[in-house]
MARTI-387379 format. One record per atom (N, C-alpha, C): z, y, x; residue in three letters. Coordinates in steps of 0.001 Angstrom, whole numbers, plus 500000, padded with zeros to 6 digits. Each point is the difference from the previous one (the first is absolute). Layout:
residues N
ZYXALA;...
END
This chain:
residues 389
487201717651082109UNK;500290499669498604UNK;498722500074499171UNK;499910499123499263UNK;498843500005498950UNK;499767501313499037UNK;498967500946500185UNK;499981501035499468UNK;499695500348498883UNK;500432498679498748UNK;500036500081498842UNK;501725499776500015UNK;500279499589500460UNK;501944500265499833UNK;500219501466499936UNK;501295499883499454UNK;500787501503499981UNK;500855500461501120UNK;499839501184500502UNK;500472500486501294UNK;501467499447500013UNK;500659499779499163UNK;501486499768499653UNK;500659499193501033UNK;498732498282499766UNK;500267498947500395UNK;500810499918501295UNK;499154501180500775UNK;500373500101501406UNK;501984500308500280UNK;500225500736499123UNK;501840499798499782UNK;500499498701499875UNK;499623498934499498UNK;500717498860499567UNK;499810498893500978UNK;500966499822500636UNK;500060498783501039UNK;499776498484499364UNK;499275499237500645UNK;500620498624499740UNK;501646499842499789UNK;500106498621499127UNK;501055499769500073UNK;500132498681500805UNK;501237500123501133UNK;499722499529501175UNK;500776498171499843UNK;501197499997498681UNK;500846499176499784UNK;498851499418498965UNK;499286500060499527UNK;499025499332499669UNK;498744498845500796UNK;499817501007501159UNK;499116499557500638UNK;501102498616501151UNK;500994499922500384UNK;500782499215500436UNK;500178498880499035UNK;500182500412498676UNK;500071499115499380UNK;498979498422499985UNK;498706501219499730UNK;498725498644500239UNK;499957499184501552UNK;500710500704500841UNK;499632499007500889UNK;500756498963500503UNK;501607500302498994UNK;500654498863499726UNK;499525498719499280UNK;499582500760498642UNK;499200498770498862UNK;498940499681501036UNK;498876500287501174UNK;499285499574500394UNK;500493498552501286UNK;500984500452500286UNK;501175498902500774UNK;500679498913499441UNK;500366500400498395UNK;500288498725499168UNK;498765499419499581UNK;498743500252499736UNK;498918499523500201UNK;499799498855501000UNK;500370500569501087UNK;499884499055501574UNK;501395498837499577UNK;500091500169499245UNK;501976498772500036UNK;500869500418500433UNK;499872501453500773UNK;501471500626500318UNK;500907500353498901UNK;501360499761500369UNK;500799500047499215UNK;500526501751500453UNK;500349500592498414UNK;500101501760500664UNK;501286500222498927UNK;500648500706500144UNK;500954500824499824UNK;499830501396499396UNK;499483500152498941UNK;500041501087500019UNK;500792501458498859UNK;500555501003501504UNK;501528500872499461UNK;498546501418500134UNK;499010499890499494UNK;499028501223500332UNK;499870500692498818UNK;499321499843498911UNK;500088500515498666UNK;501271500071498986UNK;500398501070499817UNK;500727500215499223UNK;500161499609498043UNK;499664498490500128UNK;500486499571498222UNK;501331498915499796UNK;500287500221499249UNK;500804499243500093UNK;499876498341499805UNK;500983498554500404UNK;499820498906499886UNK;499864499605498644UNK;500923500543499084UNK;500022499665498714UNK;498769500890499395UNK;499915499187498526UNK;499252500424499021UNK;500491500287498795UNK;499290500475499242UNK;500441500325498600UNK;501511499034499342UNK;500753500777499809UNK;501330499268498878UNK;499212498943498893UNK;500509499249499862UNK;499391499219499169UNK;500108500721498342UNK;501183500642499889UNK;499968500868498777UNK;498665501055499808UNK;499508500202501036UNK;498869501283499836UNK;498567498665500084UNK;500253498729500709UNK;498441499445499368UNK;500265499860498677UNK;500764499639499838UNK;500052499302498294UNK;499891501500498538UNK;500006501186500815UNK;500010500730499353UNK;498076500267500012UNK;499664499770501318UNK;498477500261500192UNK;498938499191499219UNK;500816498655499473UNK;499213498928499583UNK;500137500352498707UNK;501635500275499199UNK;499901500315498631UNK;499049501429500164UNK;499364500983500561UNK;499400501146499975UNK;498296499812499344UNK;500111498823501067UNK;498329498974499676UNK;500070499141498878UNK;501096499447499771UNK;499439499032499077UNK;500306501109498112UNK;500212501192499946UNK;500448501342499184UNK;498794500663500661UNK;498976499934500575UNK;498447500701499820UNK;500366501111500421UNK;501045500576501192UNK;500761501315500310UNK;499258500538501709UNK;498602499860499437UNK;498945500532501045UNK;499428500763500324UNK;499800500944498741UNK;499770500553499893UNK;500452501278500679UNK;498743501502500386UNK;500537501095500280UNK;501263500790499887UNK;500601500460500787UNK;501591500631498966UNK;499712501371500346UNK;501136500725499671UNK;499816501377500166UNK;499814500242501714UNK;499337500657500455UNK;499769500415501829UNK;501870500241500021UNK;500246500166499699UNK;501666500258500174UNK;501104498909500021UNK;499319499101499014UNK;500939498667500167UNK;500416499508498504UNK;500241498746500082UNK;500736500027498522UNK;501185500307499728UNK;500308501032499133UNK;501174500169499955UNK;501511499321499952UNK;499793498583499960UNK;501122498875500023UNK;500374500372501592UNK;498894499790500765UNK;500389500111501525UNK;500320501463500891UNK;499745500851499133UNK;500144501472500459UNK;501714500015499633UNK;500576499565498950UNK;501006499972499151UNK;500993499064501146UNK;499401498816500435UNK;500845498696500607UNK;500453500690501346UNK;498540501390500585UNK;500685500206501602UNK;500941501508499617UNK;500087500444499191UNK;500529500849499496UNK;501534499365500109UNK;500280499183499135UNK;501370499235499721UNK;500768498936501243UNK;498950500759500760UNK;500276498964501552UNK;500391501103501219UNK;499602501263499849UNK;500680501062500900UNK;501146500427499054UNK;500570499859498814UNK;500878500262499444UNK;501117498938500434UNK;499777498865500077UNK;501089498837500210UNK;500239499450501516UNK;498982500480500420UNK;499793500073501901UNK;501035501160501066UNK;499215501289499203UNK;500316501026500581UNK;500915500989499324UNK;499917499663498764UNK;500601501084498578UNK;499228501268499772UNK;498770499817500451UNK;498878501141499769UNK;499504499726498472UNK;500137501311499193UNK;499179500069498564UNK;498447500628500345UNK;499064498837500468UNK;498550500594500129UNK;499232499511498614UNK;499538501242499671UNK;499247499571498251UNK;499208499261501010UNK;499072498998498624UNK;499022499178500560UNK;498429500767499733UNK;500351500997499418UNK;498650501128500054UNK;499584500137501559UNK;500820500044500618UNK;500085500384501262UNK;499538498829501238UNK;499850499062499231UNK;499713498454500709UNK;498521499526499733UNK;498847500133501400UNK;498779499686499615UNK;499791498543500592UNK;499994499149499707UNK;499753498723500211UNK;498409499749500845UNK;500131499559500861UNK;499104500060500916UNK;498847498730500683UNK;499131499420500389UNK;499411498775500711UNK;500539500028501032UNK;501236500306500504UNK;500929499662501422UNK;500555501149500463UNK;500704500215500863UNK;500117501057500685UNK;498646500852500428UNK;499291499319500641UNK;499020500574500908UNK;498812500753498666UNK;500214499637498583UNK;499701500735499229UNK;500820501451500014UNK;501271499563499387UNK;501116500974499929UNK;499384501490501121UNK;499885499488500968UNK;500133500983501132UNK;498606500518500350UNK;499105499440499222UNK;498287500184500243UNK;500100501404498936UNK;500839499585498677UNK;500471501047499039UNK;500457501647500477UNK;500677499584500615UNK;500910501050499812UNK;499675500773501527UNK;499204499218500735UNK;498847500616501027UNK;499173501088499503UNK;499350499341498805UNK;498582500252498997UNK;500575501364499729UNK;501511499939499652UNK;500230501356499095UNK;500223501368500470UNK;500833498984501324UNK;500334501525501133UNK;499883500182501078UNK;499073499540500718UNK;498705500431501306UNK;499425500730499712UNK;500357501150500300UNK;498133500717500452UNK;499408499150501009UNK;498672500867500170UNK;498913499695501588UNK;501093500987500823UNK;499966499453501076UNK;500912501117500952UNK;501403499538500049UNK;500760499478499203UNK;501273500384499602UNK;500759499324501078UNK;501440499915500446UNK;500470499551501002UNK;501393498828498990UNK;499898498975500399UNK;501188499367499766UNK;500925499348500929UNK;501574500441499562UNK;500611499233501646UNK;500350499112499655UNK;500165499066501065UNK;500391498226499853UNK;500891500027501105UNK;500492499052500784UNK;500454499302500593UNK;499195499667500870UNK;499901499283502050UNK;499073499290500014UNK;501611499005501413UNK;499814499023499330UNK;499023499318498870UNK;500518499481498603UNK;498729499773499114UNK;499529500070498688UNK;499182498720499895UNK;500434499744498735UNK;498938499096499627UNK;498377500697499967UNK;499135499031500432UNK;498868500926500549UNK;498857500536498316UNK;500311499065499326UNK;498795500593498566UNK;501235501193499517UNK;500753500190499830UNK;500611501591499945UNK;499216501019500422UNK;499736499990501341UNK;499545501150500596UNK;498120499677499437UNK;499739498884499602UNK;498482500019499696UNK;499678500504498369UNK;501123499279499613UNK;499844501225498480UNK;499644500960499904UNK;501035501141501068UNK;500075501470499963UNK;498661499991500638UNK;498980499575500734UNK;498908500258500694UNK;499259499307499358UNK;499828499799498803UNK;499398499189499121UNK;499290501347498754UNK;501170500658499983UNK;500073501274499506UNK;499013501522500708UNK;499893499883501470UNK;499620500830501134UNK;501195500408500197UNK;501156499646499890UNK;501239500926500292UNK;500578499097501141UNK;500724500682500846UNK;500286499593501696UNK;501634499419499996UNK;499701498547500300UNK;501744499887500152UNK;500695500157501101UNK;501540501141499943UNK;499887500323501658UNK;501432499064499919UNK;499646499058501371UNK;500711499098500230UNK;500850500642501032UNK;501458499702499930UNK;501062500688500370UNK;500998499030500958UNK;500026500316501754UNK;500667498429500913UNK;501001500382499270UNK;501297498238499638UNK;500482499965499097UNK;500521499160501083UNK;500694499815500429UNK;501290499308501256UNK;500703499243498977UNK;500719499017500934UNK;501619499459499312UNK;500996500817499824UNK;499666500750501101UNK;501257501163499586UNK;499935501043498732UNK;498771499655499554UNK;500016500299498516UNK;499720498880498893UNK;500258498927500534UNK;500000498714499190UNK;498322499693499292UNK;499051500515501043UNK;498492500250499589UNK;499609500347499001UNK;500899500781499662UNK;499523501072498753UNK;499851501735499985UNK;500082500850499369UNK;499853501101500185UNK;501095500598499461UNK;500567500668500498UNK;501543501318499762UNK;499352501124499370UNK;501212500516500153UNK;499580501736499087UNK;499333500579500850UNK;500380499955501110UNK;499913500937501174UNK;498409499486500436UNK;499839498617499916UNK;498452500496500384UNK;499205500080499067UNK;500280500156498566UNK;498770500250499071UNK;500368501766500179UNK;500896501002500401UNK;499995501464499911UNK;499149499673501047UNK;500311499715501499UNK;499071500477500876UNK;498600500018499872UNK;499478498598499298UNK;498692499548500166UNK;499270500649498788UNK;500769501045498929UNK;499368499955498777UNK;499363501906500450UNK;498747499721499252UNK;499361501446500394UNK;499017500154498500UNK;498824500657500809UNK;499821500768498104UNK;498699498986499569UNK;499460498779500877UNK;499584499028499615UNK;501092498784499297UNK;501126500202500288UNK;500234498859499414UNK;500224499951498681UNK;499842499194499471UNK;500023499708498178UNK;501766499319499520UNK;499888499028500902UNK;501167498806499649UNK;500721499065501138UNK;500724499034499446UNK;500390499002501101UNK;499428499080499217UNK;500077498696500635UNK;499740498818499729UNK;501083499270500828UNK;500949499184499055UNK;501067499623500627UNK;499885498149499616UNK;501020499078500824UNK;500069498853499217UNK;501624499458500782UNK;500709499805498649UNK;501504499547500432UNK;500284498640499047UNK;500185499009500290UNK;499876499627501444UNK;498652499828500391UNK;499559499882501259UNK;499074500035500806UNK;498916499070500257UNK;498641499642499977UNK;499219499772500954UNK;499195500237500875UNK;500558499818501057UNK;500002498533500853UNK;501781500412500379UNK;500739500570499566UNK;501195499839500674UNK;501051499559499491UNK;500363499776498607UNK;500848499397499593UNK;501109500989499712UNK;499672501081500252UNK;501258501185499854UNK;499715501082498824UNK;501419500382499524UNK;499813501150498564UNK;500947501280501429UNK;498661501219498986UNK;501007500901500122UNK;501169500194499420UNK;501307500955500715UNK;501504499879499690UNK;499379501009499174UNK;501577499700498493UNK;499470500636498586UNK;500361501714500307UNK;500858500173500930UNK;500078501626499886UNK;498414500717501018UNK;499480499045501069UNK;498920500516500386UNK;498881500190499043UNK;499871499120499296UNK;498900499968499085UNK;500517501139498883UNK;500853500089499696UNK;500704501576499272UNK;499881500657500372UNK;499720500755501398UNK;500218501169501078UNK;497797500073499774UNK;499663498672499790UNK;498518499902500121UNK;499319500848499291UNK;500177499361498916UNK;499701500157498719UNK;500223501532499811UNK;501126500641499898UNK;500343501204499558UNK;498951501197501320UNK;499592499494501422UNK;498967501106500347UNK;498850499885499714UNK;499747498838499429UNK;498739499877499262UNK;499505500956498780UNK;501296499660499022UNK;500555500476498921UNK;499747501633500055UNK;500479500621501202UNK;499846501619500637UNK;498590500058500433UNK;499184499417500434UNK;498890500284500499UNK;499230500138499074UNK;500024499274498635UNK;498828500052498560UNK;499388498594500921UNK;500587498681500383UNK;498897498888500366UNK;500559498984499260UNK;499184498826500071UNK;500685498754499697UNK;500596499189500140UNK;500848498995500137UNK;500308499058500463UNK;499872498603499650UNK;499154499104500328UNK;499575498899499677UNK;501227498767500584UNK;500984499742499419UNK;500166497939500495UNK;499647498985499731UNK;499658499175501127UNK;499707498966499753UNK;501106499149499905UNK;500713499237498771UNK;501187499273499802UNK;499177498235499625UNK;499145499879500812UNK;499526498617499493UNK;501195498597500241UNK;500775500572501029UNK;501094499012500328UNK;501001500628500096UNK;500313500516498797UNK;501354500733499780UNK;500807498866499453UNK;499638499285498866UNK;500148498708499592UNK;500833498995501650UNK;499944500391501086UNK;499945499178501082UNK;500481500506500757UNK;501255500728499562UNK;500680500868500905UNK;502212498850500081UNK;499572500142501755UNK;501307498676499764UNK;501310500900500271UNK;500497501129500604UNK;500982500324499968UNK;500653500911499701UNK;499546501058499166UNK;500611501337499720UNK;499156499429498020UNK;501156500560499680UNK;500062500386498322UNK;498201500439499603UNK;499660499087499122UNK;498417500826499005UNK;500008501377500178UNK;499149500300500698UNK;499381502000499583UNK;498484499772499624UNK;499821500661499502UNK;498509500842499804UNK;499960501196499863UNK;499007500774500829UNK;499888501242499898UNK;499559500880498769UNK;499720499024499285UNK;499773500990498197UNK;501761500463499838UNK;500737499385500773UNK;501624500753499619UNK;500019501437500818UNK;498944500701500560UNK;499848501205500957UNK;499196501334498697UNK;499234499367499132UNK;499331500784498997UNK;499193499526499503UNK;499277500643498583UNK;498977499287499627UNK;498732500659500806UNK;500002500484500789UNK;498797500429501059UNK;499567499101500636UNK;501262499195500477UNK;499737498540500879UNK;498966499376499430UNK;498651499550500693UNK;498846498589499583UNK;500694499102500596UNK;500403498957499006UNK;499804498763500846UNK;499609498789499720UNK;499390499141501261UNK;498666498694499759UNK;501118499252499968UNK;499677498846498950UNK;500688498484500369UNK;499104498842499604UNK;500450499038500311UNK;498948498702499797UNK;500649498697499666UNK;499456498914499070UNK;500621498974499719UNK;499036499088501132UNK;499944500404501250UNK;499862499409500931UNK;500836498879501408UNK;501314501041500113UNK;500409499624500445UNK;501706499334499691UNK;500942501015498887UNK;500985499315499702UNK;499789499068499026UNK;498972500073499288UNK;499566499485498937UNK;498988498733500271UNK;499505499713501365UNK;499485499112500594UNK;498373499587499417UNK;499350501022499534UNK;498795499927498796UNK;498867500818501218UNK;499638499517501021UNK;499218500923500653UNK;498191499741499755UNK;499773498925498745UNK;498732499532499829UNK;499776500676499181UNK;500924500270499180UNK;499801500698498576UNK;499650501261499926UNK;500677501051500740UNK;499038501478500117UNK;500890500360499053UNK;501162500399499896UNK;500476500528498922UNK;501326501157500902UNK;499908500850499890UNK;500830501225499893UNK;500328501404499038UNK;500687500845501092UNK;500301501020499182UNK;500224501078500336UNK;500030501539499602UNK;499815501327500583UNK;501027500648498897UNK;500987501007500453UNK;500806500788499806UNK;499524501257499904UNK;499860500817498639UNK;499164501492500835UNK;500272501033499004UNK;500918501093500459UNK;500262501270498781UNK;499358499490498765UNK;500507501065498994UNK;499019499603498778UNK;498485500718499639UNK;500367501032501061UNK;498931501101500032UNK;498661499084500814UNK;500303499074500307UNK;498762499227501234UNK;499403499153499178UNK;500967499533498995UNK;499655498923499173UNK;498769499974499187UNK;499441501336499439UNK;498186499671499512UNK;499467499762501156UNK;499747500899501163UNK;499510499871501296UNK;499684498567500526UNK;501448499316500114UNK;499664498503500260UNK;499164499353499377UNK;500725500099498441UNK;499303499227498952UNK;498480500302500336UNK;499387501164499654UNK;498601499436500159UNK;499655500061501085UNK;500186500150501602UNK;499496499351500996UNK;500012498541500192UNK;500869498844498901UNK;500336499321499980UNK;499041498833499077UNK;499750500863499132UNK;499116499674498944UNK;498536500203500559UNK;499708500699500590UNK;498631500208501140UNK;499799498758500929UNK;500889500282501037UNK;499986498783501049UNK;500486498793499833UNK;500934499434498849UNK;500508498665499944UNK;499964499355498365UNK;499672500967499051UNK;500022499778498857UNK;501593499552499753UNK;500277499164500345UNK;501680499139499915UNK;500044499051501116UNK;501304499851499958UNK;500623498625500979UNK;500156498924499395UNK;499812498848500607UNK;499245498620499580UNK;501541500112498567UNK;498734499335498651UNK;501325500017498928UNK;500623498836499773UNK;499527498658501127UNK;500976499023499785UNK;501030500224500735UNK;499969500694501595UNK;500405499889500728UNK;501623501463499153UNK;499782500412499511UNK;500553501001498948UNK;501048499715498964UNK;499605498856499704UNK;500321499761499203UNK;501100498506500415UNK;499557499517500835UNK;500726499113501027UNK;501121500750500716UNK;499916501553500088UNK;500730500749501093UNK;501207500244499325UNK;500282499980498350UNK;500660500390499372UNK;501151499130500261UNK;499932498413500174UNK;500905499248500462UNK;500939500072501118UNK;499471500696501109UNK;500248500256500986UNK;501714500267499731UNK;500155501124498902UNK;501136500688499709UNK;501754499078499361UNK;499098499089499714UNK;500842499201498892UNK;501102499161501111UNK;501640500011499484UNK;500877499406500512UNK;499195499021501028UNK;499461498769499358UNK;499967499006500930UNK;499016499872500985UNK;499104501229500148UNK;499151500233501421UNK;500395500752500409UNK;501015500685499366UNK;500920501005501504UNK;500933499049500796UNK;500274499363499248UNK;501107498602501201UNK;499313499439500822UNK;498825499926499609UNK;498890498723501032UNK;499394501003500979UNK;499836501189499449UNK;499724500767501424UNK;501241500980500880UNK;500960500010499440UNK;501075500482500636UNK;500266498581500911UNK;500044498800499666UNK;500022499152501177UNK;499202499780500839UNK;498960500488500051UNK;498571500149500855UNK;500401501169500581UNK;500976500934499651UNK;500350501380501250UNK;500873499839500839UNK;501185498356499371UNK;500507499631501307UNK;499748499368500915UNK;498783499177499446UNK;499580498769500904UNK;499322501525501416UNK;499325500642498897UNK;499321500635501387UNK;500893500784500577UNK;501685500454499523UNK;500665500474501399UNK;499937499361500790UNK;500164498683499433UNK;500612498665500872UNK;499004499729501279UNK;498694500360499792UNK;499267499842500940UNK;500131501313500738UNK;500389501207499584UNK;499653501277501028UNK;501357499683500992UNK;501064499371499098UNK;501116499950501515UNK;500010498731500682UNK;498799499274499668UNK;500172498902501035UNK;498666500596501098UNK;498920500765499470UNK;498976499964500763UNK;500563501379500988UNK;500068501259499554UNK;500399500987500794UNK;500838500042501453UNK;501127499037500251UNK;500664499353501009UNK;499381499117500763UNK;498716499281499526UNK;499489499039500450UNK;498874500820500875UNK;499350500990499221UNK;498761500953500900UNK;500982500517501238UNK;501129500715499903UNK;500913500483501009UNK;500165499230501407UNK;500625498510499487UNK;499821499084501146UNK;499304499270500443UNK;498616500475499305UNK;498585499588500463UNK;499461501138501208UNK;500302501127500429UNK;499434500914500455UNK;499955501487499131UNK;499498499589498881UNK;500139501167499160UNK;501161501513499580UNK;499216501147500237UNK;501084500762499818UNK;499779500560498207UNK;501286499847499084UNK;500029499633499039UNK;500586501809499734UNK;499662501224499915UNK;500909501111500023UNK;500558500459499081UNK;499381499928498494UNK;500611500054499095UNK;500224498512499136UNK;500814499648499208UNK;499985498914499407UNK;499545500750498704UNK;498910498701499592UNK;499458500364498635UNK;501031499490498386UNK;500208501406499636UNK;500739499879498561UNK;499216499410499401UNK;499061500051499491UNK;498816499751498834UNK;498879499382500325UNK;499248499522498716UNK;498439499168500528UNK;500052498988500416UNK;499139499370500683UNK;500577498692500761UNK;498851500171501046UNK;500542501103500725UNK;499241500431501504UNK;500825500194501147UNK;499716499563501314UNK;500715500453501146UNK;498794500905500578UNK;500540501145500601UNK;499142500740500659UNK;500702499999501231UNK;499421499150501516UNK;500742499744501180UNK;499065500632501313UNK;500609500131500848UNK;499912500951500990UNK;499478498514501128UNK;498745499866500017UNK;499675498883501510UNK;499796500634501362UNK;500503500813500085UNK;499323501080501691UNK;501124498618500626UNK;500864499959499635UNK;500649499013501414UNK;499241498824500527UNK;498951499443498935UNK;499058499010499853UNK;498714499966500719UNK;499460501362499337UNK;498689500177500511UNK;499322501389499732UNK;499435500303500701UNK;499383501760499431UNK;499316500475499525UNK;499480498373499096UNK;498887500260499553UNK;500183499304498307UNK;500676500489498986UNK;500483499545498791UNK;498792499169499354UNK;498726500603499861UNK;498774499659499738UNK;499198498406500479UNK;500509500010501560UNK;499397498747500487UNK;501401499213500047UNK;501372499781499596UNK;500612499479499863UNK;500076499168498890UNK;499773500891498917UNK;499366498745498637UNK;499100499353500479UNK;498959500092500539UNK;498846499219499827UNK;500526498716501190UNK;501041500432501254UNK;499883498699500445UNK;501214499172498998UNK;500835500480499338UNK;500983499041499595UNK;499247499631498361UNK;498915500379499733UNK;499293499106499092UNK;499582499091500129UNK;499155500079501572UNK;498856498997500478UNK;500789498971501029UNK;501695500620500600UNK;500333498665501016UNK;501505499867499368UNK;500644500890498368UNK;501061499105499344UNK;499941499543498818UNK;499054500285499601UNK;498964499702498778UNK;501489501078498429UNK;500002500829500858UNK;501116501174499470UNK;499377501306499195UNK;499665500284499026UNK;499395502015499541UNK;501062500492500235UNK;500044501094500233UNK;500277501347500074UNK;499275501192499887UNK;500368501041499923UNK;498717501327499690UNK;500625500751501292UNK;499008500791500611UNK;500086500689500967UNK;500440501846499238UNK;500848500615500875UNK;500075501824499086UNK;498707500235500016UNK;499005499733500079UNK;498502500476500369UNK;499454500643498759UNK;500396499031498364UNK;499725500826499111UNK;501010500633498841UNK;501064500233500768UNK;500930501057499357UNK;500095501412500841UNK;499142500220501066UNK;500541501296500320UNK;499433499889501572UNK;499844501325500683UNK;499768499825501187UNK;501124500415500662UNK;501360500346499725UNK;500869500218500759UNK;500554498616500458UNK;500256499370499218UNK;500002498344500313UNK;499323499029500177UNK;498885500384499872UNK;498989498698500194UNK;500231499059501308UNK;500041500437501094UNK;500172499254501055UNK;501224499530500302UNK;501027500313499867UNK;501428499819500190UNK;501021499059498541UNK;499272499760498757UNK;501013499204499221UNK;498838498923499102UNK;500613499057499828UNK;499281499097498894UNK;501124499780498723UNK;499136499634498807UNK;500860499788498659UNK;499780498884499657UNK;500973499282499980UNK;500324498677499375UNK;500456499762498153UNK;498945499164499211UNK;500829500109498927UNK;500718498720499842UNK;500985499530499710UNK;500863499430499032UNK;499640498946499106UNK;499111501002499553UNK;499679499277498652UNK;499305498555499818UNK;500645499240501273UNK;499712498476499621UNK;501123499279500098UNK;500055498485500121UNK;501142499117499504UNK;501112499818501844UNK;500907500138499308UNK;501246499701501199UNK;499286499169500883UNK;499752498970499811UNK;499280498751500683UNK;499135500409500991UNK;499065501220499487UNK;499116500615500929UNK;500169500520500830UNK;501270501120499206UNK;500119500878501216UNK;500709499238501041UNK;500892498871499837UNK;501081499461501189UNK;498640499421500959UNK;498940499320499512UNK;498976499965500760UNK;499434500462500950UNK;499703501069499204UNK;499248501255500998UNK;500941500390500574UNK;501398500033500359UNK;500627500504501065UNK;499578499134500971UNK;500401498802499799UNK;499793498789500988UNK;498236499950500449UNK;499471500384499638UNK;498615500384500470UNK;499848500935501053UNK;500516501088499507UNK;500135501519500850UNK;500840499641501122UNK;501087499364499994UNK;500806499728501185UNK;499129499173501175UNK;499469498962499634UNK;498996499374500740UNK;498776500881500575UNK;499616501241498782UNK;498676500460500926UNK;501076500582501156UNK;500917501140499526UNK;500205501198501055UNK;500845499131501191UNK;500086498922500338UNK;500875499051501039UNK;498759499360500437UNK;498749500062499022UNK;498862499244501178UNK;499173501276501060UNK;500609501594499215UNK;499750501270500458UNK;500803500365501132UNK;500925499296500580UNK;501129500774501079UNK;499324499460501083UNK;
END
């Protein structure tokens, strides 16, 4: 390593669904035609109610800096949106408006890492989670997380695994790369030994918004101790824009504020001010039909990985992720993307960068492209693994 870098660096992996990515775009380069279910954004874009709100923002000179906290129209709009969602009364004091999630959680890293400190996750995890906390010097201890726990973490293994390093959890319901929420009494049973220990508990609810079969929860209905990240990334379909949000006692709330005001000054104020639309009757219809279209794809694709080879063990509630089991396929999850990139012109991500308990044994498929595609890429995949027998 270059010995003007910071010892840190050495914690933070590549990100590996990145690097697959380019060598797809380097294949559509060549005229191959590609498919790609690898990155997690969604097909759609902004509601047309939230451009037209972005354009009146610009053409009203509304460019200016806002408070590091947010403008209060939009602190107020997500406020009145866990009230009519969930029936949660969260003041909007309590709502720090953020440059994305991956702000949100850079935050609330900033505030409660020590050097040393231990945080439990899941493995597997979305992988910049665990680089936050080691972003901090604090160690994320990644926890094997089976189907038989729906790849998440129980009560029972945050008592076992928690000792006098650990600080917190770091949780995310529903899930990436798996598509699964923890059940609401586990995450109650969670929360409350956390609660006993003096630690934290962090969720990540970025696709809570994207949850298809059990009733709206959020874990701010567990206490106001609960942090939790969200993003107008994914139900909200705005993933250019950088616009999110952080949940955090009121006692955290200077804390944020000026770590916030240090490292980000504010979150983009068109994009802010555009976000406010988000809330209004007629972009909740246009994206509530964008949460069926994408059931519509998780129950046509999930059956389809099954009678492709794929072992499918939990079905994903939420997100628009399959997290599938290829050992019947091949034993090598890692070099299995790369040949069904290069001979079905198909992405996929290998477990390689969610976790090492899975890395070799499952790949994650997202969704998040058009019916058309995915019926495609089955018919692709069927052809490689039949030119494989």
């Amino acid at each position: 390593m270059n010995p003007l870098l910071a010892s840190r660096l050495a914690n933070i992996a590549p990100f590996h669904v990145m690097e697959l990515a380019k060598k797809a775009t380097e294949l559509e380069r060549q005229g191959r035609s590609i498919i790609h279910m690898g990155i997690g954004e969604p097909d759609f874009t902004a509601a047309q109610p939230v451009i037209d709100a972005a354009t009146r923002a610009m053409s009203d000179g509304k460019m200016q800096y806002t408070s590091a906290t947010g403008i209060p129209a939009l602190r107020e709009a997500i406020a009145a949106h866990y009230q009519r969602v969930y029936g949660l009364n969260v003041a909007p004091s309590r709502i720090i408006v953020t440059a994305g999630a991956s702000a949100a959680l850079l935050l609330a890293c900033a505030a409660l890492v020590e050097k040393g400190a231990e945080v439990l996750m899941p493995d597997p995890s979305y992988p910049c989670n665990r680089h936050f906390v080691a972003a901090f010097e604090g160690h994320a201890k990644m926890i094997p997380s089976g189907p038989e726990h729906r790849f998440q973490l129980s009560d029972g293994m945050v008592r076992e695994h928690w000792n006098t390093s650990t600080r917190g959890v770091l949780l995310a319901s529903p899930s990436n790369p798996t598509g699964t929420s923890i059940p609401h009494d586990e995450l109650r049973r969670i929360v409350a030994t956390v609660r006993e220990k003096n630690g934290f508990t962090i969720v990540d609810e970025i696709y809570q918004g994207l949850t298809y079969d059990e009733k709206p929860f959020s874990a701010l209905s567990l206490g106001e101790d609960v942090i939790v990240i969200n993003s107008f990334s994914k139900y909200f379909n705005m993933t250019g824009w950088r616009l999110g949000w952080l949940v955090v006692p009121d006692a955290m709330v200077p804390a944020i504020e000026k770590l916030a005001q240090n490292l980000f000054i504010c979150a983009s104020s068109i994009a802010q001010h555009a976000g406010v639309a988000c809330f209004t009757p007629e972009a909740i219809a246009i994206y509530e039909e964008r949460k069926a279209e994408f059931k519509r794809r998780r129950d046509f694709i999930v059956p389809a990985l099954r009678q492709l080879g794929f072992r499918v063990p939990v079905t994903p509630d939420g997100a628009f992720y399959v997290y599938a089991d290829c050992s019947a396929l091949s034993d090598d999850a890692d070099q299995l993307t790369i040949d069904m990139l290069h001979e079905a012109g198909v992405v996929l991500v290998p477990g390689l960068d969610f976790g090492p308990y899975t890395a070799r044994q499952y790949i994650r498929l997202s969704y998040a492209t058009s019916m058309e595609n995915l019926k495609e890429a089955v018919v692709r995949l069927e052809k490689f693994f039949a030119a494989r027998r």
